[in-house]
C-alpha positions as CSV (number, residue, x, y, z in Angstrom):
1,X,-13.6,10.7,-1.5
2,X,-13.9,8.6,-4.2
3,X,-15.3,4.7,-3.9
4,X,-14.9,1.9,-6.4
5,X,-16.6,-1.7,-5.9
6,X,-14.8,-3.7,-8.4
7,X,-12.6,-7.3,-8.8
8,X,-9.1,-8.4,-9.0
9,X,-8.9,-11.1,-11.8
10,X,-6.1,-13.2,-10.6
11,X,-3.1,-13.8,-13.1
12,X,-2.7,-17.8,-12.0
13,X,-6.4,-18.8,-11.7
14,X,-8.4,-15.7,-13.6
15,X,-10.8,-15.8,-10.2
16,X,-12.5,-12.4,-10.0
17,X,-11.2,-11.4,-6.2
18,X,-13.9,-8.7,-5.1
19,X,-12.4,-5.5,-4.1
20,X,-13.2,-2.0,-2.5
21,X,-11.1,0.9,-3.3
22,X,-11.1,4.7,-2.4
23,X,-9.4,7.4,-2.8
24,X,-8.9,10.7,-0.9
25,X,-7.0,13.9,-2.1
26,X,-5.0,15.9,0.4
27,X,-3.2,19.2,1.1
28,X,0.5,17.9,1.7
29,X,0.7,20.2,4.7
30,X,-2.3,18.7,6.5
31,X,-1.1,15.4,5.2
32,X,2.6,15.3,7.2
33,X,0.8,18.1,10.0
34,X,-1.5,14.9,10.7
35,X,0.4,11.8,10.3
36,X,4.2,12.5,10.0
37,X,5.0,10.4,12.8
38,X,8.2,11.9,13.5
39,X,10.5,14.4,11.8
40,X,13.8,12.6,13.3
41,X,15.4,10.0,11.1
42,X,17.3,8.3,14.4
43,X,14.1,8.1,15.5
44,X,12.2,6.5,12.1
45,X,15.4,4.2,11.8
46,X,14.8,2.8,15.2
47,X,11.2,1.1,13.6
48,X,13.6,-1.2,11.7
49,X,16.0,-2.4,14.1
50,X,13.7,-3.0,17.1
51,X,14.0,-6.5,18.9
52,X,14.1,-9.6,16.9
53,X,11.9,-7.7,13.9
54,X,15.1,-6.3,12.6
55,X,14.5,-5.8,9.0
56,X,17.5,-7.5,7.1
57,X,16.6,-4.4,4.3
58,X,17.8,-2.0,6.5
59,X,20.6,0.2,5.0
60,X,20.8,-1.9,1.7
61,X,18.4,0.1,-1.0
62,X,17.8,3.8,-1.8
63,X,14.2,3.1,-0.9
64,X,14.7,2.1,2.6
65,X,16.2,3.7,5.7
66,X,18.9,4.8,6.3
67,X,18.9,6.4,3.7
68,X,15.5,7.4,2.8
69,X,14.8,10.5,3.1
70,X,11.2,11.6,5.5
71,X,8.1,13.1,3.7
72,X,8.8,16.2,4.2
73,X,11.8,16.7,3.1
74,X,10.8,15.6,-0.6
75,X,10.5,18.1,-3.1
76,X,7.0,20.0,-1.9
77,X,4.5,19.3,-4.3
78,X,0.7,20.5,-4.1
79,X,-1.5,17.2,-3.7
80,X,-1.6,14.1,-1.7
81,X,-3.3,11.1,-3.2
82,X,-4.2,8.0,-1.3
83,X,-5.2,5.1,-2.5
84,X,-6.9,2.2,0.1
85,X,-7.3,-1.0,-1.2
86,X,-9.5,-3.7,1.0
87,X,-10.3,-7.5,0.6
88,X,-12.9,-8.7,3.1
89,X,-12.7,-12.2,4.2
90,X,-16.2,-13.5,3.5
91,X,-15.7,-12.6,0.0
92,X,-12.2,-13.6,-0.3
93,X,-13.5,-17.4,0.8
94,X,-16.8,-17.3,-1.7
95,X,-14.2,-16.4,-4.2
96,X,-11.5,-19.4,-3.2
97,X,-13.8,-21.8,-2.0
98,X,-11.0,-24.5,-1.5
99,X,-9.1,-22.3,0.1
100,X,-12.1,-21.8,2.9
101,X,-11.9,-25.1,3.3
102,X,-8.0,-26.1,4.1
103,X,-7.0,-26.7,7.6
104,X,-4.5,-23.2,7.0
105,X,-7.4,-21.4,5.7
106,X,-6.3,-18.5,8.1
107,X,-3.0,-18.3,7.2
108,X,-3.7,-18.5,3.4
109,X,-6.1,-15.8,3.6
110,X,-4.1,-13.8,5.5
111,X,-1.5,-14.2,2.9
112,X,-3.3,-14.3,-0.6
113,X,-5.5,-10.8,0.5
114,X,-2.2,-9.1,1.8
115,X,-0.5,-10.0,-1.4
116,X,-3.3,-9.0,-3.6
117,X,-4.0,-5.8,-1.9
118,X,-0.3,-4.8,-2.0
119,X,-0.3,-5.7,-6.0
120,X,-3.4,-3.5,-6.9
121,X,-2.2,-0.6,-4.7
122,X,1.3,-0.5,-5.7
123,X,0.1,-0.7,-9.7
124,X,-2.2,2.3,-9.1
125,X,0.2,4.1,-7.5
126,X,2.9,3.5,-10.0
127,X,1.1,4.0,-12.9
128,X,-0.2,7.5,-11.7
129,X,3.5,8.8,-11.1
130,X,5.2,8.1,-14.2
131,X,5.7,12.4,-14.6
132,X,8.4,14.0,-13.4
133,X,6.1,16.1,-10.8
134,X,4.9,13.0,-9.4
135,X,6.4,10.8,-6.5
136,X,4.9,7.3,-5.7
137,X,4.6,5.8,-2.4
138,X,4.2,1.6,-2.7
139,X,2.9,-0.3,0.2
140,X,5.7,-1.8,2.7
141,X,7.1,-5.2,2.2
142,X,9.0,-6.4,-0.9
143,X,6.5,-6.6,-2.7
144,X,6.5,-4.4,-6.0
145,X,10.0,-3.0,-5.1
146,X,12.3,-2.2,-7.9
147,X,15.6,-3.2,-7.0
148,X,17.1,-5.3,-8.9
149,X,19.7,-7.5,-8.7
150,X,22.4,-5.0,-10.4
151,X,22.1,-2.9,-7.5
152,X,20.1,-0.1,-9.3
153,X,16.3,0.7,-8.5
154,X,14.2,1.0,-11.9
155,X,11.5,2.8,-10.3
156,X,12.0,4.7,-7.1
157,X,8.9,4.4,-4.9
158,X,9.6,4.1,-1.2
159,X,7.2,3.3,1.3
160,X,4.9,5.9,3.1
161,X,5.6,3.8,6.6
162,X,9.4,4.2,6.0
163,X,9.2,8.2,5.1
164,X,8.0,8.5,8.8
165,X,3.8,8.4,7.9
166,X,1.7,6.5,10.2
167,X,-0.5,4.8,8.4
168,X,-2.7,2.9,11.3
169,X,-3.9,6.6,12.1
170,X,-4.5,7.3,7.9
171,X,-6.9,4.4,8.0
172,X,-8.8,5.1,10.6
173,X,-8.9,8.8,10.2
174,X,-9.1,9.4,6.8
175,X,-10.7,6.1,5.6
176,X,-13.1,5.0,8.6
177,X,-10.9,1.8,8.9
178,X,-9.2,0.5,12.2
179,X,-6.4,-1.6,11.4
180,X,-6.2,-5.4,12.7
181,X,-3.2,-7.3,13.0
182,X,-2.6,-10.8,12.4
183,X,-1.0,-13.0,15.0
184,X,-2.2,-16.5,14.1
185,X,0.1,-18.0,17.1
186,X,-1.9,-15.6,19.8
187,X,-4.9,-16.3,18.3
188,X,-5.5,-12.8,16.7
189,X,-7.6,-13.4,13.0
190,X,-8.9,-10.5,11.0
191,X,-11.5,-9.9,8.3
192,X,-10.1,-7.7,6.2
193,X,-7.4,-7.0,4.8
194,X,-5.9,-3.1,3.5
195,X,-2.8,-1.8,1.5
196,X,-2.5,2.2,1.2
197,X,-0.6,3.6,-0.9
198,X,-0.1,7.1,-2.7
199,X,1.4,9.7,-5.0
200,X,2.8,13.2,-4.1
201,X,2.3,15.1,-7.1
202,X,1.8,18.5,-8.6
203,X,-0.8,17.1,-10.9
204,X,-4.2,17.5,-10.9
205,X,-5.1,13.7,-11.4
206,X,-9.0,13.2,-12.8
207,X,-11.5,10.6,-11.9
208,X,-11.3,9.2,-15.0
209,X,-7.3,8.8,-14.8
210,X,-8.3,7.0,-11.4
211,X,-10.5,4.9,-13.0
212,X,-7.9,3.7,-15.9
213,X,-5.3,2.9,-13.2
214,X,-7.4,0.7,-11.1
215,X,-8.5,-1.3,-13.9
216,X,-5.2,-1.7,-15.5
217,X,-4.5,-2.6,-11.7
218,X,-7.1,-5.1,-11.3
219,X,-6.4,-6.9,-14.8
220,X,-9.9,-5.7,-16.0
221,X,-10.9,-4.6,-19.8
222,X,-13.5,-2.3,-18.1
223,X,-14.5,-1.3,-14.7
């Protein structure tokens, strides 16, 4: 596993947000053995359309279900890269003071760090699949998707939660992090805050490769 400490220099503001990254590389069959969730896409569909969460992308981009297609049944490659991106709340107030101190500080933070994390991980993961043996996974949500209004996708980079992967057992397995869940009406807060990502690729991607992407990622000259 590989660990970065470093910041996310904000485009708006140019506040350094600090960061932890780390990234872990996988055999793909271990991968999908581990944390395929199913291998039925009746049965992955039925994540989008369950009670009132039904998500209003369902069957209207290449990257989503219907018509997605499930890990396994992309084009086998040799690697699995994941990248795990994390904002801890402490820091994410020291670094937005005024945010700490507004009556919605928990809902700002819960938004700002979700956003943040989604942008760095998506970059990495983007920017380290730009081969044709390479296939990125972006973090769910619109964020970083690259449909466009034309009805074509510029860069085809699905989800790993809507190939079938499970990603609350990939953070606590392979990154030592169990996964909270923000329900500000229940009264459930968290503290931090990850976005995982990855690329499927036959490459063999280097540290230093690594290293280029998350600073490009993070807005950084150097890391």
């Amino acid at each position: 596993m590989l660990k970065f400490k470093t910041t996310y220099i904000t485009a708006s503001t140019k506040k350094e947000m600090p960061m932890r990254i780390k990234v872990v590389k996988m055999k793909p069959k271990e991968f999908y053995n581990r944390f395929q969730k199913t291998k039925e896409r009746d049965v992955r569909d039925e994540w989008c359309l369950r009670g009132d969460n039904k998500c209003e992308k369902f069957d209207t981009r290449p990257c989503c279900p219907p018509v997605l297609k499930l890990f396994h049944q992309f084009p086998r490659r040799k690697r699995m890269y994941l990248f795990y991106v994390e904002i801890r709340k402490k820091e994410f107030y020291k670094a937005s003071p005024l945010v700490a101190k507004n009556q919605s500080a928990e809902f700002l933070w819960n938004g700002g760090s979700h956003k943040f994390t989604r942008i760095v991980s998506n970059r990495i993961s983007e920017s380290l699949s730009q081969d044709k043996e390479s296939q990125g996974f972006r973090v769910g949500g619109c964020l970083g998707c690259q449909w466009t209004k034309k009805k074509y996708c510029k860069f085809f980079m699905p989800p790993l939660e809507g190939v079938g992967i499970d990603l609350t057992a990939v953070s606590e397995e392979v990154f030592g992090h169990k996964m909270q869940w923000f329900k500000m009406n229940e009264g459930r807060y968290i503290d931090t805050m990850v976005a995982i990502g990855g690329v499927y690729t036959d490459r063999n991607i280097t540290k230093q490769e690594i290293k280029e992407a998350i600073k490009n990622a993070c807005n950084r000259s150097e890391l």
